[in-house]
C-alpha positions in Angstrom: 27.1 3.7 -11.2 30.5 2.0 -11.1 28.7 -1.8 -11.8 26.9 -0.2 -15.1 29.7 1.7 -16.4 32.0 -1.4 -16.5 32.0 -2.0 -20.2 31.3 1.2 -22.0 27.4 2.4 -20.6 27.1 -1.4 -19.8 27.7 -3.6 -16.8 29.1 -6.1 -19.3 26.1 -8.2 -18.5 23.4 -6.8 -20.6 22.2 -4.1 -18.3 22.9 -0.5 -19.5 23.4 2.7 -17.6 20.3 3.9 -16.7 18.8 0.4 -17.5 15.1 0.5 -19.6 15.9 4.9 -20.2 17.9 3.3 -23.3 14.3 2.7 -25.1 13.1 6.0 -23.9 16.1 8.1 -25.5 16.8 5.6 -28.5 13.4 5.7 -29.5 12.9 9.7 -28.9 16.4 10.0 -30.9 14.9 7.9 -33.8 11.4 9.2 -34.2 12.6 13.0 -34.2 15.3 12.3 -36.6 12.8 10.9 -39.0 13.4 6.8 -38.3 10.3 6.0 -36.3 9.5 2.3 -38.1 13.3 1.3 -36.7 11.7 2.1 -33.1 10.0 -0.9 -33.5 11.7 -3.2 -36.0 13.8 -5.7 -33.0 16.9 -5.5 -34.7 17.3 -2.3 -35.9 16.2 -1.1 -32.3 18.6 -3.3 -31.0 21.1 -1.9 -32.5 20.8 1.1 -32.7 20.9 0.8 -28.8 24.5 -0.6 -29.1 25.7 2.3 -30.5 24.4 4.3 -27.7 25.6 2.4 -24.7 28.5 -0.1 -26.0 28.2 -3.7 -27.7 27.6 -5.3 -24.5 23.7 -3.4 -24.2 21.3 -6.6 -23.6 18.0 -7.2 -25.9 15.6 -4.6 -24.8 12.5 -3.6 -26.9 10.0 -0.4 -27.3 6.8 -1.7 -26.0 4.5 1.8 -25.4 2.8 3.4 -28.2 4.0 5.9 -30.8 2.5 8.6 -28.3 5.2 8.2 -26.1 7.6 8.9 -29.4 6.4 12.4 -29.6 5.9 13.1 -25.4 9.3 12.0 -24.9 11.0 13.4 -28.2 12.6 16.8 -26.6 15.3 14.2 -24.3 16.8 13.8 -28.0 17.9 16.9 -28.0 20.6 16.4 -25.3 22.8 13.2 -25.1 22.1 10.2 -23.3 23.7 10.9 -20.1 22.6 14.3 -19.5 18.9 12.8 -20.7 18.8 10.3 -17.9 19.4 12.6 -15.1 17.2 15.4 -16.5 14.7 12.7 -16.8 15.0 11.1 -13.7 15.3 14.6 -11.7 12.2 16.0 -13.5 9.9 13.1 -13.4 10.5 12.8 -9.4 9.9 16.6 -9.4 6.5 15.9 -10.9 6.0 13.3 -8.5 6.4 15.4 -5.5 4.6 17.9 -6.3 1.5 15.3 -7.0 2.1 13.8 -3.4 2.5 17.5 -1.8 -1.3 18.1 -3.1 -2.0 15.3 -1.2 0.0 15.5 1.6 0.9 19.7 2.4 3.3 18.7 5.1 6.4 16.2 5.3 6.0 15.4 1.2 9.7 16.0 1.0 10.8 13.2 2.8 8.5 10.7 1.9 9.3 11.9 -2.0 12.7 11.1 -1.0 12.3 7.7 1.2 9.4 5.6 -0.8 11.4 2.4 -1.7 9.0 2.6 -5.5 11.0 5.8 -5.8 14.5 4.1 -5.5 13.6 0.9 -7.9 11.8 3.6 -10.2 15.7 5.3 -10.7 17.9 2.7 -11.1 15.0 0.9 -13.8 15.7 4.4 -15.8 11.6 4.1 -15.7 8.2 6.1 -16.1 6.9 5.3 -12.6 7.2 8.3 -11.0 5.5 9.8 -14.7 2.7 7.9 -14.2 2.3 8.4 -10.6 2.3 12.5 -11.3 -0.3 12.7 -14.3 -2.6 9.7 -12.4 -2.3 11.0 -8.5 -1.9 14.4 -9.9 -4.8 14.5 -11.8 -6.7 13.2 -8.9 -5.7 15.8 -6.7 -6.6 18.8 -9.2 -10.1 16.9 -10.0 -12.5 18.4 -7.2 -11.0 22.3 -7.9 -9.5 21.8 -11.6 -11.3 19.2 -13.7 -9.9 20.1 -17.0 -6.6 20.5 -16.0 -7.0 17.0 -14.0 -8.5 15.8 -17.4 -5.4 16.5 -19.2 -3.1 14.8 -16.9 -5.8 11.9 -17.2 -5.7 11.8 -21.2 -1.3 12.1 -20.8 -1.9 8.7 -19.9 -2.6 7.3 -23.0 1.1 6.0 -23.7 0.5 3.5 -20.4 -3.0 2.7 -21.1 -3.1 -0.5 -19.2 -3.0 2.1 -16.0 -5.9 4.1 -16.9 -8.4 1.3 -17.2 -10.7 2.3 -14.0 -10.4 6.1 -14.6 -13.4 6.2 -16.9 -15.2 3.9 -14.7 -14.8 6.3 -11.8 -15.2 9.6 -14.0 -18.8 8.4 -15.2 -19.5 7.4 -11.1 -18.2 10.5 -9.8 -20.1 12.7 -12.7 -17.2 14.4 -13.3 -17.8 14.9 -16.8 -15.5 18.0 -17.8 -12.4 15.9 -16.5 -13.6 12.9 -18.4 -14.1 15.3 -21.7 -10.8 16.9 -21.3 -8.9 13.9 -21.0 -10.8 11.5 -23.6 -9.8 15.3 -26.0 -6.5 15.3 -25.0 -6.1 11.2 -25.7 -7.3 11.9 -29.1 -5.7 15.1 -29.8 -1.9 12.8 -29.2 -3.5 9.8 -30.5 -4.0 12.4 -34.2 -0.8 14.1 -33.2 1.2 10.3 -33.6 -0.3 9.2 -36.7 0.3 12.6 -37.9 4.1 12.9 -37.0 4.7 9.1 -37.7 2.0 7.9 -39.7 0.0 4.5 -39.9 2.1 2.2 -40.5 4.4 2.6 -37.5 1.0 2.1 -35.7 0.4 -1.1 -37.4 3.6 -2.6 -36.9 3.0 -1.4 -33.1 -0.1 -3.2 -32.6 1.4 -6.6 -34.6 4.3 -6.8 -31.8 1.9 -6.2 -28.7 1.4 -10.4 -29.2 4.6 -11.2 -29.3 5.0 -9.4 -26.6 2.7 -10.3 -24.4 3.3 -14.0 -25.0 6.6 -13.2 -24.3 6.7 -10.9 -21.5 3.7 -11.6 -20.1 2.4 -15.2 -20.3 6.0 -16.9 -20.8 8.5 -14.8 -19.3 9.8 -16.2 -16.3 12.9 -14.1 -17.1 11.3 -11.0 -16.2 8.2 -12.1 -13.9 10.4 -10.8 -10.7 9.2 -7.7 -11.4 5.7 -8.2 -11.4 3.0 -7.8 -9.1 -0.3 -8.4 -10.8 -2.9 -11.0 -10.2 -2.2 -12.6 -13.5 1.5 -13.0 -13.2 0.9 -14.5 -9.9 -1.5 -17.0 -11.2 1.2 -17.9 -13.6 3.7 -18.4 -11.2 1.9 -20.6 -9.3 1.6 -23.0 -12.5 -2.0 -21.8 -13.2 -2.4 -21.9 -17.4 -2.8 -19.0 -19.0 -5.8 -19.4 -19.8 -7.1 -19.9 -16.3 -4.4 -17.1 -15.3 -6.7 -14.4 -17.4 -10.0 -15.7 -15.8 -8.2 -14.3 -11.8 -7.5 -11.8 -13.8 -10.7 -11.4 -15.3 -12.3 -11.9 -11.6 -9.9 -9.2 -9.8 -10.8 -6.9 -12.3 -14.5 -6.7 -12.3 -14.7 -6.8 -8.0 -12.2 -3.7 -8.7 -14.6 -2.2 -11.0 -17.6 -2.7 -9.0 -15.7 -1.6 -5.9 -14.7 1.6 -7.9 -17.7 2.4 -9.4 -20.0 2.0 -5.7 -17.0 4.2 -4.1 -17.1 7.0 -6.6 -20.9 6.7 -6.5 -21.2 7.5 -2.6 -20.3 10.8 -0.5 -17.3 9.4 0.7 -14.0 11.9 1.0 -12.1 12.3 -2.4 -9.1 10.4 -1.0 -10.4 7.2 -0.3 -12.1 7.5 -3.9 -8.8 8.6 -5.5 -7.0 5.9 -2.9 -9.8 2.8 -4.4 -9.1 3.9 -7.6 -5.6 4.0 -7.7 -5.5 0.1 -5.6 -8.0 -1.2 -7.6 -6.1 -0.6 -10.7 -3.7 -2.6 -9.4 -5.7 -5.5 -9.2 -7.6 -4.4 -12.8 -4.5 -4.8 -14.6 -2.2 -7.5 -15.6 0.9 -5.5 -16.6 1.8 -3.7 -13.4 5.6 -3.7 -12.1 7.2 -2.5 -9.5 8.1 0.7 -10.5 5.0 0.9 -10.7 4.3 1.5 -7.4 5.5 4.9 -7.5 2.1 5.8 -6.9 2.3 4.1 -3.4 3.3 6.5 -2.1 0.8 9.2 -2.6 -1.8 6.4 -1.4 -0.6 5.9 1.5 -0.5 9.5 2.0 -4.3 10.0 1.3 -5.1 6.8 4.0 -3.2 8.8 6.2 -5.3 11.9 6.4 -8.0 10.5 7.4 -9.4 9.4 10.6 -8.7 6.4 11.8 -12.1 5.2 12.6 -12.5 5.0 9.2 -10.8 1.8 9.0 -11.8 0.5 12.0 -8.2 -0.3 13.4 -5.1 2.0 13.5 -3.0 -1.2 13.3 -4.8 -2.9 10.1 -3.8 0.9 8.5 -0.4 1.0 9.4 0.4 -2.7 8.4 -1.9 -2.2 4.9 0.4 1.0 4.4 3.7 -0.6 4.9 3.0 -3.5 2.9 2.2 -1.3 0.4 5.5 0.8 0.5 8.0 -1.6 0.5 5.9 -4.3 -2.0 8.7 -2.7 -5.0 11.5 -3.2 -2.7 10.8 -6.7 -1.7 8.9 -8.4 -4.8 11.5 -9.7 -6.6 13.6 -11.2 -3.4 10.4 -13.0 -2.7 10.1 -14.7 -6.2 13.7 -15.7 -5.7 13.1 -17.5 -2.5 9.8 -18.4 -3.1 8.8 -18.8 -6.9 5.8 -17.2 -6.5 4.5 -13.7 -7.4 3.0 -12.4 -4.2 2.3 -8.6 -5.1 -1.2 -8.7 -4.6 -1.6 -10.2 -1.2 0.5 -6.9 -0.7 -1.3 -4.8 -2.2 -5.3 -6.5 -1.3 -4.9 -5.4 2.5 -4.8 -1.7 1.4 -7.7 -2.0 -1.3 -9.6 -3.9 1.8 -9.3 -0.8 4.3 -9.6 1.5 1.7 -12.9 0.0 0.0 -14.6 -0.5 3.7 -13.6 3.1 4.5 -15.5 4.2 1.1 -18.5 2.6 2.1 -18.5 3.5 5.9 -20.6 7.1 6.4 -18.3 9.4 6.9 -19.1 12.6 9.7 -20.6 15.7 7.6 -18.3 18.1 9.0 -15.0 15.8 8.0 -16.4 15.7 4.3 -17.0 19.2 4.4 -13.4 19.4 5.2 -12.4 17.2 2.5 -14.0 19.1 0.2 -12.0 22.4 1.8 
């Protein structure tokens, strides 16, 4: 608190109290007081942000949707302080009460302990967000699919995390949830265009290159962050080109593993848990704040029995790589160079995928289902 308040909201460095919540308010600020297009004009954006946090604020840019301008429009109505606790305190809200579906007792402290949580907060981010609506929805899908389809179609302002979902809704036949949430997904996609019309869109979809040339393929800057198979390719001085084929490749063995999982009579949390991993791998734009989510997996890996897996050890070690991948991923790059976030996160999708496919006792699945 003391190192970002040193200049103004700023640590004099670029970084700004509450770090990336400055897109999340400034852009909530601008599209309800009628100046969406500035959310995604560079400069205006830019500074606009000064005037919130000081003229040291660093360059930092509105890369979601024009969903997220109306989901997130009601933190405008309080200042920018006040906004980034009531954001941070009810987003980590959300998130325990997704993990406690998944895990009844001892939620609390692991809500509290999960390193993803920690690197989630000081980010400012939308980790723990997207953890609640995807692990949420999960947990409400056997008993309420609509309401699970809802939280699935919130997701439409991180997209790029949703990719698998209807690969394992069509699987699973769990067609009310994959109604409700394709509904929903329209219904904010109308609401947008309504509120902010076309052209903000357009302009949207004509940064996403820049942007991903920027962030993605060229940024070395910000590569510390990430922990996706095609960020690791580039780190290792793989072209880009060759960089999206990995990626290409970790995607479809996800999407095959998903679909065979959801497919089979195998417990709901290994499906939710092979989902969840194998979006991981399925995407290229996956931080460590991400990893919010880790949580809750390792929390459904947990439940069940051990022989599942095959070794209590291999669980334990897949589980604690998993947890403290957002807390260690960008010490490694600095040491190393190299991404490494998948060979974190593969041992868990391993386990998890094996466990999917190993026939589980009738009376445990019964108990699932319970």
């Amino acid at each position: 608190l003391l190192r970002q308040t040193h200049d103004h909201l700023t640590d004099g460095g670029g970084r700004t109290f509450g770090d990336d919540f400055i897109n999340y308010w400034s852009g909530a600020f601008l599209a309800l007081h009628g100046r969406a297009a500035e959310v995604y004009d560079f400069g205006a954006f830019h500074a606009f942000e000064q005037s919130v946090t000081g003229p040291g604020t660093g360059f930092y840019h509105y890369s979601y949707p024009p969903v997220l301008l109306a989901l997130t429009a009601p933190l405008a109505l309080v200042p920018y302080v006040p906004a980034l606790f009531i954001w941070l305190a009810t987003s980590w809200y959300a998130f325990y009460r997704a993990l406690a579906l998944a895990m009844p007792g001892g939620a609390l402290l692991l809500a509290l302990a999960a390193p993803a949580v920690l690197v989630n907060a000081i980010s400012g981010q939308n980790g723990a967000w997207i953890a609640a609506l995807f692990c949420g929805g999960l947990g409400l899908l056997a008993r309420r699919p609509v309401a699970a389809g809802v939280l699935f179609g919130l997701m439409i302002y991180k997209p790029q995390i949703g990719l698998l979902l209807p690969v394992a809704l069509i699987a699973g036949r769990h067609w009310s949830a994959f109604a409700s949430a394709a509904l929903t997904a329209a219904a904010l996609l109308a609401l947008s265009v309504l509120l902010f019309g076309l052209d903000v869109w357009m302009v949207y979809v004509r940064n996403l290159a820049f942007l991903r040339q920027a962030i993605l393929e060229d940024g070395t800057g910000v590569w510390n962050r990430f922990v996706s198979v095609f960020v690791a390719a580039r780190s290792a001085g793989v072209s880009v080109e060759l960089s999206y084929v990995a990626q290409a490749v970790a995607g479809l063995i996800a999407c095959v593993a998903v679909a065979v999982v959801w497919r089979r009579a195998a417990p709901d949390a290994i499906k939710s848990a092979v989902l969840v991993l194998g979006t991981c791998l399925a995407t290229p734009y996956l931080q460590d704040y991400d990893l919010v989510f880790g949580a809750i997996v390792v929390a459904w890996l947990m439940a069940q029995p051990v022989a599942l897996y095959g070794s209590e050890r291999a669980l334990l070690v897949a589980c604690g790589l998993l947890l403290m991948l957002p807390l260690i991923a960008s010490p490694l790059l600095h040491l190393s160079g190299l991404v490494l976030g998948p060979l974190f996160i593969l041992p868990a999708f391993v386990l998890t995928v094996r466990a999917g496919l190993v026939p589980a006792p009738a009376a445990h699945l019964d108990h699932c289902r319970a």
